[in-house]
C-alpha positions as CSV (number, residue, x, y, z in Angstrom):
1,X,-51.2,-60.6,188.0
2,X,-48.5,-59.9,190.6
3,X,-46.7,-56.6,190.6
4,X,-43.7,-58.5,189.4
5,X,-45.3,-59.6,186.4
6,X,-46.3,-56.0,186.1
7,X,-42.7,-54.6,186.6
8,X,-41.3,-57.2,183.9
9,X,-44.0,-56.2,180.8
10,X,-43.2,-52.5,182.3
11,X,-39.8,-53.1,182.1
12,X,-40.4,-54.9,178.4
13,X,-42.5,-52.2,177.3
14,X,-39.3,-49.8,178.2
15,X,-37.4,-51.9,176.3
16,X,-39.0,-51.8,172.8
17,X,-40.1,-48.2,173.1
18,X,-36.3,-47.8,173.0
19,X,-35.1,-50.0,170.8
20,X,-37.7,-48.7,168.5
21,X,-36.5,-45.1,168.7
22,X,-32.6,-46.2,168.1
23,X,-34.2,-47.9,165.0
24,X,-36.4,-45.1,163.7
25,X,-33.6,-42.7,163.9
26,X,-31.5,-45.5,161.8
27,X,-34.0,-45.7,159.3
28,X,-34.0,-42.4,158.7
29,X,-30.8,-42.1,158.3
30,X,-29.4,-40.3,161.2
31,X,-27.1,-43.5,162.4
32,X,-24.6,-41.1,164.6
33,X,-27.5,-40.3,166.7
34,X,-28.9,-43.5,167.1
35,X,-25.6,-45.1,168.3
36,X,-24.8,-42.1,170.7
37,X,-29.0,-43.1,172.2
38,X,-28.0,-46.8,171.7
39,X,-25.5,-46.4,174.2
40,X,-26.7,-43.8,176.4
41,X,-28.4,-46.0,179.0
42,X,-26.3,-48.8,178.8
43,X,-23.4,-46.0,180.2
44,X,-25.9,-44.5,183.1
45,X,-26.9,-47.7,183.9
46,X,-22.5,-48.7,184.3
47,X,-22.1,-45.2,185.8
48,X,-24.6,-45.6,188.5
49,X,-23.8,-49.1,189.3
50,X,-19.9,-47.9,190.1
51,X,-21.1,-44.7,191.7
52,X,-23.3,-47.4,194.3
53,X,-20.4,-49.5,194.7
54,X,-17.6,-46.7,195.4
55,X,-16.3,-47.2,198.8
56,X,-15.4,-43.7,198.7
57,X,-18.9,-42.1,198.3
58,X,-20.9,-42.1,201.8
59,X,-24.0,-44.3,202.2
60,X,-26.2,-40.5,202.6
61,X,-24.6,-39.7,198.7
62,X,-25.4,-43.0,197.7
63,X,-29.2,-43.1,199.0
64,X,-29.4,-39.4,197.1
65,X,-28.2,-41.2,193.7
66,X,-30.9,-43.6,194.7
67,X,-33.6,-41.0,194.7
68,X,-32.6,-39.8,191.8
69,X,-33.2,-43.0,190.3
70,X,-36.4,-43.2,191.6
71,X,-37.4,-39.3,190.9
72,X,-36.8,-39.8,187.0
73,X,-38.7,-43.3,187.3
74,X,-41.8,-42.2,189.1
75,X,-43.7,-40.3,186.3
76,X,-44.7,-37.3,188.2
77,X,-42.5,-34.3,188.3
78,X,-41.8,-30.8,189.7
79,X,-42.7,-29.7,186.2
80,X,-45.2,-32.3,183.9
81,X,-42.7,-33.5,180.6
82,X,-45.4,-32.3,178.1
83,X,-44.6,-28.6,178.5
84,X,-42.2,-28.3,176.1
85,X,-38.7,-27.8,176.9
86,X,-39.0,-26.9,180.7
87,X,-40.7,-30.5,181.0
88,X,-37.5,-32.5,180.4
89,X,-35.0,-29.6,181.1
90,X,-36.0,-30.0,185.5
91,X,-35.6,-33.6,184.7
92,X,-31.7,-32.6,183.4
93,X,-30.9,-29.6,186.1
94,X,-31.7,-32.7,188.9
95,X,-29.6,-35.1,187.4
96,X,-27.0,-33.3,187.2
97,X,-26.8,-31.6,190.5
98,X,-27.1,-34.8,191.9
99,X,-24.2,-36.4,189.8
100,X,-22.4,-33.1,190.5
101,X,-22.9,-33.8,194.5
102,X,-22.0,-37.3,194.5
103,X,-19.1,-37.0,192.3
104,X,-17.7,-34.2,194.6
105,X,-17.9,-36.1,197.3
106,X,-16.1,-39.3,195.4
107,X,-12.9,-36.8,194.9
């Protein structure tokens, strides 16, 4: 198989591992949450998109929102995500010191 192949069952994989969360969280009955999840990444995905596309953000900002990207991809981390709270919280501090940078710089 080619890494393309590779990237598209990766990339499928994704896919149903999150559609089957937003559907476990309906079927148990917590349907506020799972709409608020359902369109979480569909709004990153717009955000980040327009953030890359902003003539008024520099082309140094826009390879930082790139490594972001990449840094929450890439499943290795300044802290591992299986030690509880710390694992995921690095992942949010990053993200949003990033976003905070590059939205400073957009005015």
């Amino acid at each position: 198989m080619t890494s393309l192949q590779w990237g598209l069952i990766a990339l499928g994989a994704v896919l149903l591992t999150y559609a089957g969360l937003v559907a476990l969280l309906v079927a148990v009955g917590r349907k506020a949450e799972a709409r608020a999840l359902a369109r979480f990444v569909p709004d990153c995905i717009v955000l980040f998109r327009r953030l890359l596309s902003d003539p008024r953000i520099s082309r140094r900002r826009k390879l930082v929102l790139l490594a972001l990207v990449a840094y929450l991809a890439v499943p290795l981390d300044l802290i591992p995500d299986f030690i509880p709270i710390a694992g995921q919280l690095d992942d949010a501090i990053i993200a949003g010191l990033v976003l905070r940078t590059v939205l400073s710089a957009a005015g």
